[in-house]
Chimera marker file (.cmm) of the C-alpha trace (Angstrom):
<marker_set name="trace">
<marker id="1" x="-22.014" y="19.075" z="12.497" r="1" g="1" b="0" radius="0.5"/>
<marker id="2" x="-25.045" y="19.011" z="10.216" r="1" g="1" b="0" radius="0.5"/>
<marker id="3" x="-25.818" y="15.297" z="9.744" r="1" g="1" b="0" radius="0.5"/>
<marker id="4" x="-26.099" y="13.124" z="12.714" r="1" g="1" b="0" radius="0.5"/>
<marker id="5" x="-25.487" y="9.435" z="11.016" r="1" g="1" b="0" radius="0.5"/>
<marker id="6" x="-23.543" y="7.918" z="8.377" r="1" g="1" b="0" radius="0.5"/>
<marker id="7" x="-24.725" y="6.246" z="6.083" r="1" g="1" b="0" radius="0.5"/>
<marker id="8" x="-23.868" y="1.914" z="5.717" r="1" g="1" b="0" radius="0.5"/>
<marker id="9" x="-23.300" y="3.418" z="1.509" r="1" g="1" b="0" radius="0.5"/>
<marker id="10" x="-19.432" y="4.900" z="3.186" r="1" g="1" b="0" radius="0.5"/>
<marker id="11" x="-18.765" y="1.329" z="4.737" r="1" g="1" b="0" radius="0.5"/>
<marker id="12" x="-16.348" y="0.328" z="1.957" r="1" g="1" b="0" radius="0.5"/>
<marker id="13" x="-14.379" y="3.761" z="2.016" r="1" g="1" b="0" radius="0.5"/>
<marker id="14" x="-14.591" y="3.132" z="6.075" r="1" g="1" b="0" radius="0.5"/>
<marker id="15" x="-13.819" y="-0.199" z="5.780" r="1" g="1" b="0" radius="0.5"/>
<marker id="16" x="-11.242" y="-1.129" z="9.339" r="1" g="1" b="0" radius="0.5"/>
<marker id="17" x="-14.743" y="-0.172" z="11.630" r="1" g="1" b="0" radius="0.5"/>
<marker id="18" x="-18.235" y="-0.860" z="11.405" r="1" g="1" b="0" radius="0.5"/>
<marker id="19" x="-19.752" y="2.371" z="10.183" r="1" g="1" b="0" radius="0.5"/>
<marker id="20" x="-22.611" y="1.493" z="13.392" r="1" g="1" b="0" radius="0.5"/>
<marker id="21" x="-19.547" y="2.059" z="15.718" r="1" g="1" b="0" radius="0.5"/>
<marker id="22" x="-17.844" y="5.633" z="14.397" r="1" g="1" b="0" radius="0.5"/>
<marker id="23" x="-18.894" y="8.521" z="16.129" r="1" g="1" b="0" radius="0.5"/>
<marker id="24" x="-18.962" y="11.745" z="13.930" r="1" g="1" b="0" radius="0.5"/>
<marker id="25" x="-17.287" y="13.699" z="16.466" r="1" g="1" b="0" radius="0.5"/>
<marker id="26" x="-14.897" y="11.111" z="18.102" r="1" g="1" b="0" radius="0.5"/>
<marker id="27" x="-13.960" y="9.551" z="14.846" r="1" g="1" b="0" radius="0.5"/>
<marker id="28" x="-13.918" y="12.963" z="12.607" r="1" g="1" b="0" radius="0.5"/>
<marker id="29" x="-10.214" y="12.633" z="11.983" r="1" g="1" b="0" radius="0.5"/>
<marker id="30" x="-10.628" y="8.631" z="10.602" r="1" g="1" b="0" radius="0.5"/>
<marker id="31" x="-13.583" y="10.171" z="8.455" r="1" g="1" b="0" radius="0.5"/>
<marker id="32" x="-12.379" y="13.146" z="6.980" r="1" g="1" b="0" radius="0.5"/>
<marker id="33" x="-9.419" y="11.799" z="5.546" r="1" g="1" b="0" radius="0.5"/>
<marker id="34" x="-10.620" y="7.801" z="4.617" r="1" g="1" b="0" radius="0.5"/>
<marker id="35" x="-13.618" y="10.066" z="2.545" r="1" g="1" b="0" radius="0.5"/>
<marker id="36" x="-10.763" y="12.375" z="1.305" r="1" g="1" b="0" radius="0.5"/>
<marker id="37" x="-8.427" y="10.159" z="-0.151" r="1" g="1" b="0" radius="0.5"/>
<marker id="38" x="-10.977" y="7.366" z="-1.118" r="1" g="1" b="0" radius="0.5"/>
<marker id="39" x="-14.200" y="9.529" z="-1.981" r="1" g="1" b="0" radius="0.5"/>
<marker id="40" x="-16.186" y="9.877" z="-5.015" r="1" g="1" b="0" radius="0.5"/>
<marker id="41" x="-18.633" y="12.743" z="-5.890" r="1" g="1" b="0" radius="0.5"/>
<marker id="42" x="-21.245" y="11.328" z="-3.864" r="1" g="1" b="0" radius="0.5"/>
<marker id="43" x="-18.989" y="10.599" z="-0.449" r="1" g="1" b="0" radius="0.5"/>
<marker id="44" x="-17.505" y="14.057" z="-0.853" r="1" g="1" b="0" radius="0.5"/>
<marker id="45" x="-20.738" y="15.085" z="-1.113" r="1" g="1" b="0" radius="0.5"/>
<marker id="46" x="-21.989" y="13.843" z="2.233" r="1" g="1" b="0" radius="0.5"/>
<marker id="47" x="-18.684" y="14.935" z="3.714" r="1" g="1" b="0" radius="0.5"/>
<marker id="48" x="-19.632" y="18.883" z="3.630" r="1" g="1" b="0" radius="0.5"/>
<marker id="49" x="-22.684" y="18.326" z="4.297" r="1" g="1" b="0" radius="0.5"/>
<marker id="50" x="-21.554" y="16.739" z="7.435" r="1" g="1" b="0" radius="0.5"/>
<marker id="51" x="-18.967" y="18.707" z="8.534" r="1" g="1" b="0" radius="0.5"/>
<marker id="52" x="-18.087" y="22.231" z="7.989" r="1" g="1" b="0" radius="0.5"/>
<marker id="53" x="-14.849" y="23.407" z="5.375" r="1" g="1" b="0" radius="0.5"/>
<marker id="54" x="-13.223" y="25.034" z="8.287" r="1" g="1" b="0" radius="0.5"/>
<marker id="55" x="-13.693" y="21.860" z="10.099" r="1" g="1" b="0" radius="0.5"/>
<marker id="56" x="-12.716" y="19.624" z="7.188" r="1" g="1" b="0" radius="0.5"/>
<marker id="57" x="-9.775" y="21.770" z="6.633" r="1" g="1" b="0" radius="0.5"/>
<marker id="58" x="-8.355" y="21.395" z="10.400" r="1" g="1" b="0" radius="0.5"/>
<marker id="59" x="-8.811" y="17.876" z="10.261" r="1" g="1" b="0" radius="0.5"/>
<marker id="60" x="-6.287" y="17.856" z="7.245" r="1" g="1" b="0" radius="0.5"/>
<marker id="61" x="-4.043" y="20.084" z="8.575" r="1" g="1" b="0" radius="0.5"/>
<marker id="62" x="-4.004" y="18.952" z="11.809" r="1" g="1" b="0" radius="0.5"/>
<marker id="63" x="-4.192" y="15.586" z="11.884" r="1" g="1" b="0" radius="0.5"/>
<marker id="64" x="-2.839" y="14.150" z="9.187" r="1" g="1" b="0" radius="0.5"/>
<marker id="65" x="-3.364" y="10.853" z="7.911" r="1" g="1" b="0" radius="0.5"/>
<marker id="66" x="-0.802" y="8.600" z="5.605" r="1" g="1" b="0" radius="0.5"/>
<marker id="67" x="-3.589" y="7.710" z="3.106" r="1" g="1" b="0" radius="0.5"/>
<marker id="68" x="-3.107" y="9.666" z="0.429" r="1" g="1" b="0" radius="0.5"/>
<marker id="69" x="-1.449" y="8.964" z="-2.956" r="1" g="1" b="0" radius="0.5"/>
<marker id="70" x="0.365" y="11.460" z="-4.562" r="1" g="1" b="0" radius="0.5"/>
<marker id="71" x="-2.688" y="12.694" z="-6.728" r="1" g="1" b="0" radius="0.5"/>
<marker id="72" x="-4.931" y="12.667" z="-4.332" r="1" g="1" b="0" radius="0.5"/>
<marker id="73" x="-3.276" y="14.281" z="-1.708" r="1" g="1" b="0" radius="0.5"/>
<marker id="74" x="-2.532" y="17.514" z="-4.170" r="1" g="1" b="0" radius="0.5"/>
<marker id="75" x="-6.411" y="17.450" z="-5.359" r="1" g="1" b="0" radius="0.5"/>
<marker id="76" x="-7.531" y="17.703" z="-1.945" r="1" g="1" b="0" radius="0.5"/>
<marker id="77" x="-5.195" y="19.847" z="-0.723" r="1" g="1" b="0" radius="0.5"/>
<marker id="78" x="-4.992" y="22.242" z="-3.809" r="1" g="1" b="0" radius="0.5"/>
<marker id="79" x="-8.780" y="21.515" z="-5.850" r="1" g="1" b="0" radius="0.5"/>
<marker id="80" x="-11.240" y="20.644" z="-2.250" r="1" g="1" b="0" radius="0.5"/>
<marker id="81" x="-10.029" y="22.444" z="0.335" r="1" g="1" b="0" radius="0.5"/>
<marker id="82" x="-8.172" y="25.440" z="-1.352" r="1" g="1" b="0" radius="0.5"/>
<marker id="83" x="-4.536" y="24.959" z="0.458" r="1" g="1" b="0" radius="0.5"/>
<marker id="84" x="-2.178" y="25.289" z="-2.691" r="1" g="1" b="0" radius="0.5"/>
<marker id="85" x="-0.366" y="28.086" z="-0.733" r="1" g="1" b="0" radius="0.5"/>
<marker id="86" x="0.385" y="25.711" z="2.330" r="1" g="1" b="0" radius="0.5"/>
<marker id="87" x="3.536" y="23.729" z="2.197" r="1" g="1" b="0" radius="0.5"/>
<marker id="88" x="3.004" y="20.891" z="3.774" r="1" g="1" b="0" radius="0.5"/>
<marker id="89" x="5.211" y="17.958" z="4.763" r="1" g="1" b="0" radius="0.5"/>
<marker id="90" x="4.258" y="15.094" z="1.679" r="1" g="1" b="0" radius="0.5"/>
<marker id="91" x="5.481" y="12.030" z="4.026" r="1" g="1" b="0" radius="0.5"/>
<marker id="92" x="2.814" y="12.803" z="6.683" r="1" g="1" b="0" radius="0.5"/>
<marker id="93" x="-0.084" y="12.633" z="4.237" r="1" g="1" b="0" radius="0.5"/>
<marker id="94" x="1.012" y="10.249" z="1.098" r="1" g="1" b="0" radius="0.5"/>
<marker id="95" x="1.271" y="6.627" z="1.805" r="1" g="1" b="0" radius="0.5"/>
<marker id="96" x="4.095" y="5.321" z="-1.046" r="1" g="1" b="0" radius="0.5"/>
<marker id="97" x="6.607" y="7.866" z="1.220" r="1" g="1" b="0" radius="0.5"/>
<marker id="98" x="8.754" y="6.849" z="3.797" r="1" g="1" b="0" radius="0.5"/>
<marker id="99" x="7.890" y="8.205" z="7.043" r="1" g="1" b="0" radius="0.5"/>
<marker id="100" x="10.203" y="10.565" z="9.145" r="1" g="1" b="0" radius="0.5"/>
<marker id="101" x="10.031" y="8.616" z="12.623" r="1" g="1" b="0" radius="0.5"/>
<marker id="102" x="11.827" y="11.915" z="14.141" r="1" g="1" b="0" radius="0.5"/>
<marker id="103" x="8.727" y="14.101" z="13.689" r="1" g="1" b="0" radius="0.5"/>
<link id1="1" id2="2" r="1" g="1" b="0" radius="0.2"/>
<link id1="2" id2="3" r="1" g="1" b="0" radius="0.2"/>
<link id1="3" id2="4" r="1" g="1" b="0" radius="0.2"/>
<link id1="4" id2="5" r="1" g="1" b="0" radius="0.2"/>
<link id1="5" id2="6" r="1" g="1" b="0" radius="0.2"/>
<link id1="6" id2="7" r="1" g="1" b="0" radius="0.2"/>
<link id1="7" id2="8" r="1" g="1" b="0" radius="0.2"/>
<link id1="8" id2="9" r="1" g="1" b="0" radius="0.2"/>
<link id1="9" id2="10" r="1" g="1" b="0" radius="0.2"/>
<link id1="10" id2="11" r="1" g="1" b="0" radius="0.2"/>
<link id1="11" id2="12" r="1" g="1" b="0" radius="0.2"/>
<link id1="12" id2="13" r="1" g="1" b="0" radius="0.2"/>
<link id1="13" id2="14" r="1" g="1" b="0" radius="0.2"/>
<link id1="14" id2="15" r="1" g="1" b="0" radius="0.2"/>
<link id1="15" id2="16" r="1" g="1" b="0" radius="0.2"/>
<link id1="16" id2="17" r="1" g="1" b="0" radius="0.2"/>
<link id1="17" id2="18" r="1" g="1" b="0" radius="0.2"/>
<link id1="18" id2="19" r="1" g="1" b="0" radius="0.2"/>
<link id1="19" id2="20" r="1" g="1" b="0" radius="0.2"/>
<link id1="20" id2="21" r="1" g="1" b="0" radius="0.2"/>
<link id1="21" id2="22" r="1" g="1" b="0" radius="0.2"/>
<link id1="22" id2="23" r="1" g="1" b="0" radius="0.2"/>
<link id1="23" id2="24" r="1" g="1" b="0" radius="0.2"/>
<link id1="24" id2="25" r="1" g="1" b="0" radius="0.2"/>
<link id1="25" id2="26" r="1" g="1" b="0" radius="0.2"/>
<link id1="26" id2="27" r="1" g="1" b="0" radius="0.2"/>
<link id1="27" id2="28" r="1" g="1" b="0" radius="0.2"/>
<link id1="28" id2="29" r="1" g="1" b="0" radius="0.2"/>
<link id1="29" id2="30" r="1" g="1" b="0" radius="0.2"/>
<link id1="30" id2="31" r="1" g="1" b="0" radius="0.2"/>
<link id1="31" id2="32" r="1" g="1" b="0" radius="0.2"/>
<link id1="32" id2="33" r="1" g="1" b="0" radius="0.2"/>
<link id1="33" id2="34" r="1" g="1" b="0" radius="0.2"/>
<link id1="34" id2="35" r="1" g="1" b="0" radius="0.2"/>
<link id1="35" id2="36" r="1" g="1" b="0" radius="0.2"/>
<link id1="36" id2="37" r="1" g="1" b="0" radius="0.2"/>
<link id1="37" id2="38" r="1" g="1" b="0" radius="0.2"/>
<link id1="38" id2="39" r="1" g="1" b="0" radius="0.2"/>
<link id1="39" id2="40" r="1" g="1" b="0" radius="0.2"/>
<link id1="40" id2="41" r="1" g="1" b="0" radius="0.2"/>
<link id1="41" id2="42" r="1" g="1" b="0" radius="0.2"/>
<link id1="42" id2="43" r="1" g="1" b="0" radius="0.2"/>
<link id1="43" id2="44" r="1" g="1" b="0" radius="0.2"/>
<link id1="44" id2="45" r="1" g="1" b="0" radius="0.2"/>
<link id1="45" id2="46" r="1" g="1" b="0" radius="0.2"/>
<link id1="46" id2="47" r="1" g="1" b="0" radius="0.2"/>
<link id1="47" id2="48" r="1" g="1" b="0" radius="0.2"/>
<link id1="48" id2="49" r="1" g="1" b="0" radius="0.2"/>
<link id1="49" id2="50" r="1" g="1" b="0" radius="0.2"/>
<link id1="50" id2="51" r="1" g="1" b="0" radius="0.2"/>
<link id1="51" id2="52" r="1" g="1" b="0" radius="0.2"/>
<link id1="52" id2="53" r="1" g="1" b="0" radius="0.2"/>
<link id1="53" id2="54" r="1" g="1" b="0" radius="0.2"/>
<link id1="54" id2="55" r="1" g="1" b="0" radius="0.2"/>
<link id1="55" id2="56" r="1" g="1" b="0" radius="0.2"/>
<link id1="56" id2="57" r="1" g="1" b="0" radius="0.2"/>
<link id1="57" id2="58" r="1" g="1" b="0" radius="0.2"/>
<link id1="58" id2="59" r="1" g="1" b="0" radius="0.2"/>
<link id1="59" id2="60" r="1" g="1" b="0" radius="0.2"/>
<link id1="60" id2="61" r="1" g="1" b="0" radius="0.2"/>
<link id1="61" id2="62" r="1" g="1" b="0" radius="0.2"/>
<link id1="62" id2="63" r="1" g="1" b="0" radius="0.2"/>
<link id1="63" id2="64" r="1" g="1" b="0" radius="0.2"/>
<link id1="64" id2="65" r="1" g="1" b="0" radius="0.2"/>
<link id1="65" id2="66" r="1" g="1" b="0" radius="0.2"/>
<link id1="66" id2="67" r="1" g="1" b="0" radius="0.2"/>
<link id1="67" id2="68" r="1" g="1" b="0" radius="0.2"/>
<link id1="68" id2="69" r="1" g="1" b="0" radius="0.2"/>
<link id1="69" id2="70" r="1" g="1" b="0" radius="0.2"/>
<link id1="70" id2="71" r="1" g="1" b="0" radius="0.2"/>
<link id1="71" id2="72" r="1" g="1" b="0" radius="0.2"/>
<link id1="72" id2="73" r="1" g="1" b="0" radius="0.2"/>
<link id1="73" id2="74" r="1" g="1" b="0" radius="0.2"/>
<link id1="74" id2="75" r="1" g="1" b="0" radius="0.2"/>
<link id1="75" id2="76" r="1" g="1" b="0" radius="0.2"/>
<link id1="76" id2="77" r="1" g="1" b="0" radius="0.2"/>
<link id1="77" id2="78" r="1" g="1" b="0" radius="0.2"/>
<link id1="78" id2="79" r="1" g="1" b="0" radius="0.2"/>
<link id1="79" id2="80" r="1" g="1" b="0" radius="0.2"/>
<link id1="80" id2="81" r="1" g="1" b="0" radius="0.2"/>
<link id1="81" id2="82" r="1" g="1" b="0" radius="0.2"/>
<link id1="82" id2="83" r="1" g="1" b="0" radius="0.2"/>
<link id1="83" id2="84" r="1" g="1" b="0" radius="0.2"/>
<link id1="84" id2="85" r="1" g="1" b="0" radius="0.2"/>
<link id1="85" id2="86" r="1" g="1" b="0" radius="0.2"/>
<link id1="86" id2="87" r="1" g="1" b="0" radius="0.2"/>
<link id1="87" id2="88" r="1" g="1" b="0" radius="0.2"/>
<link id1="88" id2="89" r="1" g="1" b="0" radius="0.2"/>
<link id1="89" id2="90" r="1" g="1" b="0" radius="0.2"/>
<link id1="90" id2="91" r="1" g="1" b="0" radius="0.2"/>
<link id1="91" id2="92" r="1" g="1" b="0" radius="0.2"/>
<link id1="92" id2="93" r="1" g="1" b="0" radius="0.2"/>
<link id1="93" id2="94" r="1" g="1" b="0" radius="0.2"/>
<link id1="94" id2="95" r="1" g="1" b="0" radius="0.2"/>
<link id1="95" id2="96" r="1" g="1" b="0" radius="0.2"/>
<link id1="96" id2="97" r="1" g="1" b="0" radius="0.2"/>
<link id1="97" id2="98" r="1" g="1" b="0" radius="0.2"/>
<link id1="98" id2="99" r="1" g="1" b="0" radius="0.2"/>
<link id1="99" id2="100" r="1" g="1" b="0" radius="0.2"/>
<link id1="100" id2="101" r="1" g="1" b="0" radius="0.2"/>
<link id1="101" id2="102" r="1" g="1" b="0" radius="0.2"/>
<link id1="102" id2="103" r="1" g="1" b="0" radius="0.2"/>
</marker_set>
């Protein structure tokens, strides 16, 4: 990681904890994705420089998070992070989708 705090400015895109109280390591997976699917320029921004693509990229992969909508999901997915040749399961990242309780 290349920044050690974050800034009170991503309290509204973190908004369900006190940005004070997230850890950039512990918390990477709330952070990545809130600043994904919420971001502007400036958040996304102070995302890379923050945390590294491949690390970014992981995060999104790995540990998805049902924030998304529909647009955002494919901008970050296809535009940010360079992914348009995964294929990867819509209900575990977009939010309006019903989720598959057997997975």
């Amino acid at each position: 990681m290349k920044t050690k705090k974050i800034p009170k400015s991503l309290q509204g895109i973190l908004w369900s904890v006190d940005v004070k109280d997230l850890d950039l390591h512990d918390d990477k997976s709330y952070i990545i994705n809130q600043i994904l699917s919420l971001g502007f320029l400036e958040e996304l921004r102070w995302l890379w420089k923050a945390y590294s693509i491949d690390t970014i990229r992981k995060v999104f992969l790995e540990k998805p998070s049902k924030v998304y909508t529909f647009s955002s999901f494919n901008f970050c997915k296809n535009i940010l992070l360079g992914l348009e040749k995964q294929n990867l399961p819509l209900n575990k990242y977009v939010k309006t989708l019903p989720r598959d309780i057997r997975s």
